[in-house]
Each structure stands twice: as C-alpha cells, then as structure tokens.
C-alpha positions in Angstrom: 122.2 108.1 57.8 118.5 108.5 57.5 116.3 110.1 59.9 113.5 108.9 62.3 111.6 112.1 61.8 108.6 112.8 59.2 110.0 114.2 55.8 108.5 117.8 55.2 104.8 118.2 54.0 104.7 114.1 54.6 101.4 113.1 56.4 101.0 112.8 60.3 101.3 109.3 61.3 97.3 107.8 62.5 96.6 108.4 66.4 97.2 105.6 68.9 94.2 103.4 69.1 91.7 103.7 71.9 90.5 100.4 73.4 86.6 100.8 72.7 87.7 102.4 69.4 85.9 100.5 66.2 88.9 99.3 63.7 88.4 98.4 60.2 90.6 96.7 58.3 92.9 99.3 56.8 94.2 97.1 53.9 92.2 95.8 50.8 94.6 92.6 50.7 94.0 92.5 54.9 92.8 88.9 55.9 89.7 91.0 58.4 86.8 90.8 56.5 85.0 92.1 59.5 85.0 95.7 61.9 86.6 94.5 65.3 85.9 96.3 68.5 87.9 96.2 72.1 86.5 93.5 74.4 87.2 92.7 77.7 84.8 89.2 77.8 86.3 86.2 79.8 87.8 83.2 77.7 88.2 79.5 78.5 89.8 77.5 76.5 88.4 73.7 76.8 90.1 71.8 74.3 92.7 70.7 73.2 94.5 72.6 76.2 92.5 73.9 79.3 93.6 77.4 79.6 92.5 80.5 80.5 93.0 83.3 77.3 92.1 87.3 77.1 90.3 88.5 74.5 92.5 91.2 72.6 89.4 92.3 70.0 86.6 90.4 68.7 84.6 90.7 65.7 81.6 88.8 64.1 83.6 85.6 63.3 86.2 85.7 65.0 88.5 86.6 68.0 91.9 87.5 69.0 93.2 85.9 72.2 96.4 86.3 74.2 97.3 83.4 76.3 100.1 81.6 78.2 100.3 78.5 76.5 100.8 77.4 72.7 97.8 77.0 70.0 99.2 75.7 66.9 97.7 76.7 63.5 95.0 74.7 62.4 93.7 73.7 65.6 89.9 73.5 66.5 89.6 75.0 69.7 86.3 74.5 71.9 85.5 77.9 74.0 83.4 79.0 76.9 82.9 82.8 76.5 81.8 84.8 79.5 80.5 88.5 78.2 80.4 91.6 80.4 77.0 90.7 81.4 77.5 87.5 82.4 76.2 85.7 79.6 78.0 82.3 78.8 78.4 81.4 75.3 80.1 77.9 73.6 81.8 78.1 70.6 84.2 76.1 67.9 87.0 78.0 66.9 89.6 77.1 64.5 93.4 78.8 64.8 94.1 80.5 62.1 97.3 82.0 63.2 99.5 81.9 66.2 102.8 84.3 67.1 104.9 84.7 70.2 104.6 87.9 71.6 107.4 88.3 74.6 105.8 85.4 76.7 102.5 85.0 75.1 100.9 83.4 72.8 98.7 85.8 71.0 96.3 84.0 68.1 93.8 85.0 65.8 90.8 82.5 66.4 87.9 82.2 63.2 84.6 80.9 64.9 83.1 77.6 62.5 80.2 77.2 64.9 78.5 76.1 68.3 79.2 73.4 70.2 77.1 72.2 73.6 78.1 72.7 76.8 79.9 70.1 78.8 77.8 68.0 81.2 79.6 69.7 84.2 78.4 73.6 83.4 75.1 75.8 83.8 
C-alpha cells in the first residue's frame, strides 16, 4: 500500500497557479514554445462552427479555448477576438489539439495568420 503523502526530505509540490500568473513551459520536450499568460478576452468562433469559446491562456501564437461544441484536430478555425479594451481582432487559427474535458471541448489553437473581417462587422 503506498502512501499519498510526500516521502521525507522530498520537495514541496509547486503552488497552485494564479490566473494573471506568467507560465513558462516547464518541460524542455513541452510543445509551448512561448510564456502564456491568463486572459479573459471574448472569442468567436466563425468557421467551420459559429460558436462562442473562452479563452483559457493565450500566448504569442497561439491560444487555448474552452468551448461547447467539438473542434477536430487539424482544423483552420477563423476567429473574432474581442480584448479587454474592446479592441476587435481577426485571426486564422489552426487546431492543433482537442480533448474532452467533463462537457467541454477544451483545444489548443496555433495562430497561422489574419484574415479580413466579414462584410457584416465594424
């Protein structure tokens, strides 16, 4: 029977994470090649499903998205991104993983560029 409790002299486990807290990539071999930081900017998804996603933590080419419907891996994904401040960014996005989590969808998008906005927005 083995025990859920640290071994003696073993190292602390790392604290929780804070939601504003920076957080590297704590692997060599990790697939982040880039710090991520907490966001709470609005996502849209436009294509290929029209859905509304939440941004888990975002980094310089990429972001992670929890959402209620299924991306599949591979997918280009066109995205209307509404910052804290109200600005309105397009972007491409490809998926380049997807996982259920309980009723979620939570995937990790890669950004390959810009697209323009659809005739019907500001």
């Amino acid at each position: 029977m083995s025990s859920k409790l640290p071994r003696q002299g073993s190292s602390p486990p790392p604290p929780g994470r804070k939601g504003s807290e920076v957080r590297p990539a704590t692997q060599p071999r990790e697939r982040r090649n880039s710090v991520r930081w907490a966001s709470d900017a609005r996502i849209e998804i436009l294509a290929p499903i029209q859905t509304h996603a939440t941004a888990l933590d975002v980094s310089a080419t990429g972001v992670q998205v929890a959402l209620d419907r299924w991306l599949s891996t591979g997918a280009l994904c066109d995205l209307r991104i509404t910052t804290h401040t109200g600005r309105v960014i397009f972007k491409r996005a490809r998926v380049i993983w997807a996982r259920r989590v309980g009723e979620e969808c939570v995937a990790g998008l890669h950004v390959v560029g810009s697209i323009v906005p659809p005739p019907d927005q500001p």
